[in-house]
Phi, psi and omega in degrees: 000011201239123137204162189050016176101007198237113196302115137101343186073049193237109195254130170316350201266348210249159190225097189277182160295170180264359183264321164325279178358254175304014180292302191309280198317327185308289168334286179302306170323334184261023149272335203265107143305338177263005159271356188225320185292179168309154162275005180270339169295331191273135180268127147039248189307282153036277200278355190277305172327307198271352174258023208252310234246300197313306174351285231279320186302343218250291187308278174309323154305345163251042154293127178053008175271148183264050212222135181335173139291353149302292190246031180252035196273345182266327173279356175254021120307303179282356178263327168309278147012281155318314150314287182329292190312315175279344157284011159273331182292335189143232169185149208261174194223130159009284189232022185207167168264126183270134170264146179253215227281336181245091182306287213312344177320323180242031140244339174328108151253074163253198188236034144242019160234173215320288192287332166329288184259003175284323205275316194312306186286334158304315184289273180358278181289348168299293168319311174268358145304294168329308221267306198269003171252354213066027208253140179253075167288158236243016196220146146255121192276092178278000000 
């Protein structure tokens, strides 16, 4: 999702809007299965990967944008989000994820478990994407 350093094809020199800004993530977001498929479908390693990914992706996109505290308030939700799931699932090691003792933990979806509440914080900040940009993601997030 990344080239030549540039979040989104969004070039660090250019100075989009926060609603281009999220026009683009609504996009990359709606590619992320673990925000939408069953979760009986999704393997583990799978999903600790990919919200392992959404962070860092999430995290390097607001590098050098110049955007309120307002409107960067839905990416530190989804990066809070994220937190939240992998301290539920466990912590990560040099080249591997230790899951800790309660492995069944990151398919829970009730919305004080992994997955749960990983989709509970992702509806949340999307939803006030929708709302204060005018914006549609293109999923339902269950």
């Amino acid at each position: 999702n990344t080239m030549n350093g540039d979040i989104f094809g969004i070039s660090r020199g250019d100075k989009p809007s926060a609603k281009d800004f999220y026009r683009v993530l609504l996009v990359y977001l709606e590619s992320k299965r673990v925000l939408f498929n069953p979760g009986s479908v999704e393997q583990r390693e799978h999903c600790i990967a990919s919200v392992l990914e959404m962070k860092q992706t999430l995290s390097n996109s607001i590098m050098g944008k110049l955007f309120t505290d307002k409107e960067l308030q839905p990416i530190r939700d989804m990066i809070a989000a994220c937190n939240k799931y992998l301290d539920k699932v466990g912590v990560p090691d040099d080249r591997r994820f230790l899951i800790n003792e309660h492995s069944w933990e990151w398919f829970d979806m009730s919305p004080n478990g992994a997955l749960g509440s990983l989709r509970t914080g992702f509806r949340a900040a999307i939803q006030s994407v929708e709302k204060d940009y005018a914006l549609k993601y293109g999923k339902d997030i269950r």
